[in-house]
C-alpha positions in Angstrom: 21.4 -25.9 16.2 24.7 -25.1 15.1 24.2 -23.3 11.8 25.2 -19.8 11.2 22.2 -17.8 9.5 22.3 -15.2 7.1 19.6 -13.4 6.3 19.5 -10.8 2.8 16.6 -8.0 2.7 16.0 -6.1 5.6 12.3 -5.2 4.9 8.6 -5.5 6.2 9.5 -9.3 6.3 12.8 -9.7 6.7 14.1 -7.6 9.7 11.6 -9.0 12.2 13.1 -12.3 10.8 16.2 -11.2 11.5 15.6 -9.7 15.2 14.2 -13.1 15.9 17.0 -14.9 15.6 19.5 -12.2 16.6 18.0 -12.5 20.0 19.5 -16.6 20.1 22.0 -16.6 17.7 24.7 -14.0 16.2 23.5 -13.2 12.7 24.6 -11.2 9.6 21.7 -9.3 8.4 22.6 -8.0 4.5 20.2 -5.8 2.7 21.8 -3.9 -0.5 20.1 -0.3 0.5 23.4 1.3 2.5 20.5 4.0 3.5 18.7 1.3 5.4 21.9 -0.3 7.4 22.4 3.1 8.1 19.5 3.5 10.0 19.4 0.3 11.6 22.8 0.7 12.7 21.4 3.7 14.5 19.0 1.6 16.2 15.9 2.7 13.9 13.9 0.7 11.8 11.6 3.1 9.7 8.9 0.9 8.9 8.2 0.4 12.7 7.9 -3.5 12.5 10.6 -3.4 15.1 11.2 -1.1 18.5 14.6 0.5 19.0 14.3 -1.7 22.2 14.6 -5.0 20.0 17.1 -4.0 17.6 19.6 -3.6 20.6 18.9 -6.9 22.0 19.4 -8.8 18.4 23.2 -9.9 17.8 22.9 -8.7 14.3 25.9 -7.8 11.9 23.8 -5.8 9.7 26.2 -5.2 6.0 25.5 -4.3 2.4 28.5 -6.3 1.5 27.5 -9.4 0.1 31.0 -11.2 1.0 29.7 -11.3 4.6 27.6 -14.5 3.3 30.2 -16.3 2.7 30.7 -16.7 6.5 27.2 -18.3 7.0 26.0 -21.5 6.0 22.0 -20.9 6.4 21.0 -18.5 4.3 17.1 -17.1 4.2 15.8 -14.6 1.6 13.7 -12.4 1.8 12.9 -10.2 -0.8 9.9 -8.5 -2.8 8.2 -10.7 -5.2 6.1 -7.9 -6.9 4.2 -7.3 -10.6 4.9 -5.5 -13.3 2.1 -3.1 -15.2 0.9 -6.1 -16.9 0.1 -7.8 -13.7 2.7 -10.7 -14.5 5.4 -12.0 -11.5 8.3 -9.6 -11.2 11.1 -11.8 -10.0 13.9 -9.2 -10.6 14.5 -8.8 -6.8 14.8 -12.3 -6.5 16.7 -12.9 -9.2 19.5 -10.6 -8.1 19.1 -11.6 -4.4 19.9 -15.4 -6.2 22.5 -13.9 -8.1 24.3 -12.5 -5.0 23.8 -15.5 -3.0 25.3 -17.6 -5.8 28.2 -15.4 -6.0 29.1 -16.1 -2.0 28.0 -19.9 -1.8 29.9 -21.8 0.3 30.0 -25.9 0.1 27.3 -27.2 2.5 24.9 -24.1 2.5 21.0 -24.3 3.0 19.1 -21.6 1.1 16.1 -21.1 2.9 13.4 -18.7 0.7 10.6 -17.1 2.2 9.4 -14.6 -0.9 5.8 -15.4 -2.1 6.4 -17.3 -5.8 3.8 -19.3 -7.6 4.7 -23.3 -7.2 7.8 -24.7 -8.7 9.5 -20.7 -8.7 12.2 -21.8 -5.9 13.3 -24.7 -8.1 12.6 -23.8 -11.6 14.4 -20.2 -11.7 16.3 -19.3 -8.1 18.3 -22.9 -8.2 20.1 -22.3 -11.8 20.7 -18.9 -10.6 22.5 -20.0 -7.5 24.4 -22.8 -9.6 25.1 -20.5 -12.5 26.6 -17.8 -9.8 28.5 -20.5 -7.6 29.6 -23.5 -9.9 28.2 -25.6 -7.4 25.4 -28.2 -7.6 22.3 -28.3 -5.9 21.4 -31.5 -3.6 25.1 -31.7 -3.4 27.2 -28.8 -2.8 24.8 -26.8 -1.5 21.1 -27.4 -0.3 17.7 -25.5 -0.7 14.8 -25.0 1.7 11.0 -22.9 1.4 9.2 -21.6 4.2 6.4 -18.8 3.0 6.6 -15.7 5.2 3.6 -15.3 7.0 4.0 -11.9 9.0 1.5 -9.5 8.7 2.5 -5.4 8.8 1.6 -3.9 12.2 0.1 -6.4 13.5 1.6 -7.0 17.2 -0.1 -10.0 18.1 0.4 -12.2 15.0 4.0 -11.7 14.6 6.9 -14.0 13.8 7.5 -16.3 16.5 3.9 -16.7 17.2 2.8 -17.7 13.7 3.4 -22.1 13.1 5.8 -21.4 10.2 5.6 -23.9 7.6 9.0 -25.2 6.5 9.9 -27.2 3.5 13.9 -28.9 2.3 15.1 -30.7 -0.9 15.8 -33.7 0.8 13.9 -35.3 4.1 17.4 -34.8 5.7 17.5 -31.0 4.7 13.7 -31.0 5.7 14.9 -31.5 9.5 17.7 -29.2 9.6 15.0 -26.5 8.2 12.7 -27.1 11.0 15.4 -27.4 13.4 16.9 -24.2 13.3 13.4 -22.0 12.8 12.4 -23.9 15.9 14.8 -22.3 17.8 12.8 -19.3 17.8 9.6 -19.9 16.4 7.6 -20.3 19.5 4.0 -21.3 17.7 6.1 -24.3 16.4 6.7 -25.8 12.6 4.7 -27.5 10.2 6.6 -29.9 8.0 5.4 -29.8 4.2 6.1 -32.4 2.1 7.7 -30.5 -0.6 8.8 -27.3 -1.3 6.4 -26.8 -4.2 3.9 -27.7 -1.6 4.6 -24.7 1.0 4.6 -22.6 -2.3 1.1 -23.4 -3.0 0.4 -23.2 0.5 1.6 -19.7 0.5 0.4 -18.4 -2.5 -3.5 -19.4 -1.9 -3.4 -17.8 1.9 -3.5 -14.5 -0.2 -5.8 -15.8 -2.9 -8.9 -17.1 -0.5 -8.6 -13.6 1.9 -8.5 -11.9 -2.2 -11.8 -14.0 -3.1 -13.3 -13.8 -0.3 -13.2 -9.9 0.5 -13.8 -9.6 -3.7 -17.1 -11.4 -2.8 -17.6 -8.9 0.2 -16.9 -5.7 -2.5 -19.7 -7.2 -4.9 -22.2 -7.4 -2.1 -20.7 -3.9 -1.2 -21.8 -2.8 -5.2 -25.2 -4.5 -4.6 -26.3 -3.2 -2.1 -25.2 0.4 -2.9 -28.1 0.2 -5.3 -30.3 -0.9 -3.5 -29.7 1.7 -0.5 -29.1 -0.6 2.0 -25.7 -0.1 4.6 -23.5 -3.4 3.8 -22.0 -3.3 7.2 -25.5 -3.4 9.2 -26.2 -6.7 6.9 -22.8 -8.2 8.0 -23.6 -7.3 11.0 -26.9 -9.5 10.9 -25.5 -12.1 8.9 -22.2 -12.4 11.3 -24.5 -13.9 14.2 -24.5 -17.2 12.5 -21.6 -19.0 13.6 -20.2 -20.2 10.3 -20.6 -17.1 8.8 -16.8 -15.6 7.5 -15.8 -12.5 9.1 -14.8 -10.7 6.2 -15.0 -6.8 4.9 -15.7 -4.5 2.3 -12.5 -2.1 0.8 -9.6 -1.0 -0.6 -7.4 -4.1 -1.7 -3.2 -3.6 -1.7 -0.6 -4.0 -0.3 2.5 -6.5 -1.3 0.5 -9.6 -0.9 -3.2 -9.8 -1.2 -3.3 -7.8 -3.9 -0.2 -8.9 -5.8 -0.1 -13.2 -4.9 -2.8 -14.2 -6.7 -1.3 -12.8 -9.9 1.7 -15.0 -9.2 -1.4 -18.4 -9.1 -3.0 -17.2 -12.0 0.5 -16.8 -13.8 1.7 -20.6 -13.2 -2.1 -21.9 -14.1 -2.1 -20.3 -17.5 1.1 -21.6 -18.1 -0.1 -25.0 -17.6 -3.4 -24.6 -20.0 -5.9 -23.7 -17.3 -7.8 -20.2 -17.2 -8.5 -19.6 -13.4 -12.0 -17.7 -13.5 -13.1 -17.2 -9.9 -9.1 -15.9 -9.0 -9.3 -13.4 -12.0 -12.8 -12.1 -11.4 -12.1 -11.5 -8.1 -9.2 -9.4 -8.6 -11.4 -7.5 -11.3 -14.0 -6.3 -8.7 -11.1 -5.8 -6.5 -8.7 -3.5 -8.5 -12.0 -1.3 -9.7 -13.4 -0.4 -6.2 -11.4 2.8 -6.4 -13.3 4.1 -9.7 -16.4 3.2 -7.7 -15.6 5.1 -4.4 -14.2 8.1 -6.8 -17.4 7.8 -8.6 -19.9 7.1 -5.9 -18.2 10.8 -4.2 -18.9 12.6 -7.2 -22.2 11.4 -7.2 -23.2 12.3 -3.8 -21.3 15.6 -5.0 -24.0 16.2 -7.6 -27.0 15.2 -5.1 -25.6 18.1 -3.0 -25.4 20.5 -5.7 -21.5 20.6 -5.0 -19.7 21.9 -8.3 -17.7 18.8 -9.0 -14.7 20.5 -11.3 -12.8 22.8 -8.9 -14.0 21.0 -5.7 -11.5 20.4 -2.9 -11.4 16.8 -1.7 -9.2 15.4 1.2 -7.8 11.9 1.3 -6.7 10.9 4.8 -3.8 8.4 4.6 -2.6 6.7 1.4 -0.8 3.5 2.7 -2.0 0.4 1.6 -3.3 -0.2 5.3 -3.7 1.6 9.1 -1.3 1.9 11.1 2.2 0.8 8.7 4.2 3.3 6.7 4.2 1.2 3.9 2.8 2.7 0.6 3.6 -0.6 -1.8 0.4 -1.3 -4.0 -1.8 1.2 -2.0 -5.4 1.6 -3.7 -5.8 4.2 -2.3 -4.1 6.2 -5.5 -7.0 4.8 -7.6 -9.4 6.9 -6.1 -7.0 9.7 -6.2 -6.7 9.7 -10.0 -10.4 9.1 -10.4 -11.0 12.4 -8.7 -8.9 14.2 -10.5 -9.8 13.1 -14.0 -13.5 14.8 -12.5 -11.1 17.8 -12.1 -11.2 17.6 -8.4 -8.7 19.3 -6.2 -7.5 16.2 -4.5 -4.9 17.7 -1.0 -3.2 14.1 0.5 -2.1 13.7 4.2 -0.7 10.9 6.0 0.4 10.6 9.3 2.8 7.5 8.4 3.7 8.0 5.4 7.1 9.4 3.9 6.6 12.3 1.6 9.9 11.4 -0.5 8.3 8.2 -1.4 4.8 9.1 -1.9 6.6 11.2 -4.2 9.0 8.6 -6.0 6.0 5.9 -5.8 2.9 7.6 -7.0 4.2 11.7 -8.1 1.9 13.1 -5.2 2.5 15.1 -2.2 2.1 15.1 0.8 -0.1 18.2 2.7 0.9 18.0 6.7 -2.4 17.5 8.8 -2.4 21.1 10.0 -1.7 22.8 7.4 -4.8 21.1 5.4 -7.3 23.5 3.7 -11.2 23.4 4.8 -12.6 21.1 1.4 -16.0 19.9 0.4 -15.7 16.4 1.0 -13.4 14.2 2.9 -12.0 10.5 2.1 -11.6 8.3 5.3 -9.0 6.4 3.6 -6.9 4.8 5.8 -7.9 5.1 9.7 -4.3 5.2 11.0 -5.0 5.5 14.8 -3.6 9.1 15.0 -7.1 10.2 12.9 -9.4 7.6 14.9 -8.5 8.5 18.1 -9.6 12.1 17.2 -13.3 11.4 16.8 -15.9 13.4 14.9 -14.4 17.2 16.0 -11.9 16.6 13.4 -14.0 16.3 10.6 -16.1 19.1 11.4 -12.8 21.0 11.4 -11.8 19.7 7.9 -14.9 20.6 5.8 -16.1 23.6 4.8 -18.4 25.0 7.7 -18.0 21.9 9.4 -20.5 20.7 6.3 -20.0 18.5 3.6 -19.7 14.8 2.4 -17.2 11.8 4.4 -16.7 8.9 2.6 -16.0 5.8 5.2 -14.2 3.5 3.1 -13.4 1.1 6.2 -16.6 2.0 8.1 -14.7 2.9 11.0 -17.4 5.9 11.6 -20.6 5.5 13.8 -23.2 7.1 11.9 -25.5 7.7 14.6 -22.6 10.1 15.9 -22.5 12.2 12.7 -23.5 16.0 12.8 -26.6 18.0 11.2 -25.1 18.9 8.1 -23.1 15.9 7.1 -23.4 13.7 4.5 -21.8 10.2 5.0 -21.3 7.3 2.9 -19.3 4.2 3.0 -19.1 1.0 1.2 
C-alpha cells in the first residue's frame, strides 16, 4: 500500500480511524476545531476513545489547515451526519467537509466516506460538491470510495481493527485499492460490496433493526407496566430459548440509532413509499422519556410525595454509560417532563462536560458531592463510577435514605434494595 491517507474530523469516529493507521503509516489528521488539535497535540483525546498511550504511538500530523490535504491522495471523512428539529438529514457537516476536500483535490485522489447517509447520499450530493470545489471529474481525475463506520463509543472490545469493515469504490479497480489499504490495519478483515449505494444501505439498516428491535422491547416495556409485571424477569425467561434476541428496554440516543433511521425513512419517502414499521418504532422510541417522567410522578403521587416543588436527581445525561458524549441524549426528555410537573430536577455526570451540557441542552451540571438529599432519584445513565458504588449511595442521595429510584437500565438488583425504598424500572 503506497497511498498517503488523510483523514478530516477527528471525532467519536474518526480519531480511532486515524490512530489506526498512524500506527503503519504517517498520516495527516485535519479536523476544523483548532480547540481539538490542541488537545490532541497534547496527547489528550477528551472523548476517551483513545489512551494518551496510543496517540503517541500514531504518526499523525494532526492540522486544521485544509491545504495539508493536498499532500495525500486517500482521503477518508468522517463527519457527523445528524437531523434537524424536523427529523430530516442534516448534511451541512458533510457538505462543508465536501466543500473543503474539493477545494484541495489533487488528480488521482480516492475519497473514502465513512458518515452514515441514506443510499445514493455519497454520489447524488458529496460528488458535485467535490467537482464543483475542484474542477475535476469524478471516475477520472479523482475517485470515490464508501465504507460505513462501524465503531461503537466505549466499547473496548468491538473497536476499529477488530470489526470486518465493509468497503465499497466507483469502479472494480478503485474497489481493490479501497480494500487494500483498510486491510493494512483492519485486522477482522474486509468485506467487498458491490456498490457504494449498497454499503450505504448496509449501514443505514445496522441502526434501523437495533432501533426496531429495542422499539419492540420499549412496547413490551409499556405493556407490561400495566399489567404489573417486571419486563426484565420476562426477558429473563424468554432469553432461555436459544433464538430468542438479546435485546433491552430504554432510553434511545445517541448519533446513530437514534438519528439513522431518519436518514432511511427520508430516501423512502422520496421515492413514494411510507415506511410504517421504521416510523412507529421511532415513535415509541422518542416518547419513552414522557413515560419514565410520568411513570415517576405517578409513583410520586402513590407516596403522597408533593409533586410541584419536589427535588429529583438525574444521574448522568449522556446518551450512554461510560462515553462523554452528550449528542442526542434522551435523557433530556425526562428532564423537561419533570419540570413541566414543576419538579426540581439537580443533574450530575461523572463524564460529562458542563460547558456543553450547557451549550447542548441550557442545563447544569451539580458535581456528585455537592448534590442535595431529593425525593427521588433517576438511574439514568450507569457510568461505572455510580455502579461500582452499590446501594450505600442511594441511601445517601434521598431524603432519609427514603424515597423512590427509577432504574431505567435495570442495572439494580431489587432483592438488594432497603426497607424504605420504592423502585421502579422499565
Amino acid at each position: 500500500m503506497n497511498r498517503k491517507i488523510g483523514v478530516v474530523g477527528l471525532g467519536y469516529v474518526g480519531l480511532p480511524v486515524a490512530v489506526a493507521f498512524g500506527k503503519e503509516h504517517d498520516i495527516v489528521g485535519f479536523d476544523i476545531n483548532q480547540h481539538r488539535i490542541e488537545t490532541l497535540l497534547d496527547g489528550m483525546d477528551y472523548t476517551n476513545e483513545v489512551t494518551s498511550e496510543e496517540l503517541q504511538e500514531a504518526n499523525i500530523m494532526f492540522t486544521s489547515n485544509p491545504s495539508s490535504l493536498a499532500e495525500v491522495d486517500f482521503i477518508i471523512v468522517a463527519v457527523p451526519t445528524p437531523i434537524n428539529e424536523h427529523k430530516q438529514p442534516d448534511l451541512t457537516p458533510l457538505l462543508k467537509a465536501s466543500e473543503t476536500v474539493g477545494a484541495n483535490l489533487q488528480k488521482g485522489t480516492i475519497v473514502v466516506y465513512e458518515s452514515t447517509v441514506y443510499p445514493g447520499a455519497t454520489e447524488e450530493v458529496c460528488v458535485p460538491m467535490l467537482e464543483a470545489k475542484s474542477g475535476l471529474k469524478a471516475g477520472e481525475d479523482f475517485f470515490i470510495g464508501y465504507s460505513p463506520e462501524r465503531i461503537n463509543p466505549g466499547d473496548k472490545e468491538h473497536t476499529f481493527t477488530t470489526i470486518t469493515k465493509v468497503v465499497s469504490g466507483q469502479t472494480d479497480e478503485v474497489l481493490e485499492i479501497v480494500a487494500d489499504v483498510y486491510s493494512s490495519v483492519v485486522k477482522a478483515g474486509v468485506y467487498k460490496a458491490s456498490s457504494i449505494k449498497v454499503a450505504e444501505a448496509a449501514k443505514v439498516i445496522e441502526n434501523t433493526q437495533r432501533d426496531v428491535n429495542i422499539a419492540l422491547m420499549n412496547e413490551l416495556a409499556l405493556i407490561f407496566d400495566r399489567l404489573d409485571i417486571d419486563t426484565s424477569e420476562v426477558l429473563k425467561a424468554s432469553g432461555t430459548k436459544w433464538n430468542f434476541l438479546n435485546f433491552t428496554p430504554g432510553l434511545v440516543g445517541g448519533h446513530c440509532i437514534g438519528v439513522d433511521p431518519y436518514y432511511l425513512t427520508h430516501k423512502a419517502e422520496s421515492v413514494g413509499h411510507h415506511p410504517e414499521v421504521i416510523l412507529a418504532g421511532r415513535r415509541i422510541n422518542d416518547n419513552m422519556g414522557s413515560f419514565i417522567a410520568t411513570s415517576l410522578v405517578k409513583k410520586m403521587i402513590h407516596n403522597n410525595l408533593q409533586v410541584q416543588g419536589a427535588k429529583v436527581t438525574v444521574l448522568g445525561l449522556t446518551f450512554k454509560e461510560n462515553v462523554p458524549d452528550l449528542r442526542n441524549s434522551k435523557v433530556i426528555d425526562v428532564i423537561r417532563e419533570l419540570q413541566e410537573f414543576g419538579v426540581d430536577v439537580q443533574i450530575t455526570d461523572a463524564q460529562a462536560d458542563s460547558k456543553e451540557a450547557e451549550e447542548e441542552y441550557g442545563v447544569s451540571l451539580i458535581d456528585y458531592n455537592e448534590l442535595e438529599a431529593a425525593d427521588a432519584v433517576i438511574f439514568a445513565v450507569p457510568h461505572r463510577e455510580y455502579t461500582e458504588q452499590g446501594w450505600e449511595q442511594f441511601e445517601r442521595l434521598l431524603k432519609n435514605g427514603k424515597g423512590i429510584i427509577i432504574d431505567i437500565k435495570s442495572r439494580l438488583n431489587r432483592n438488594d434494595f432497603p426497607d424504605g425504598i420504592t423502585i421502579w424500572k422499565l
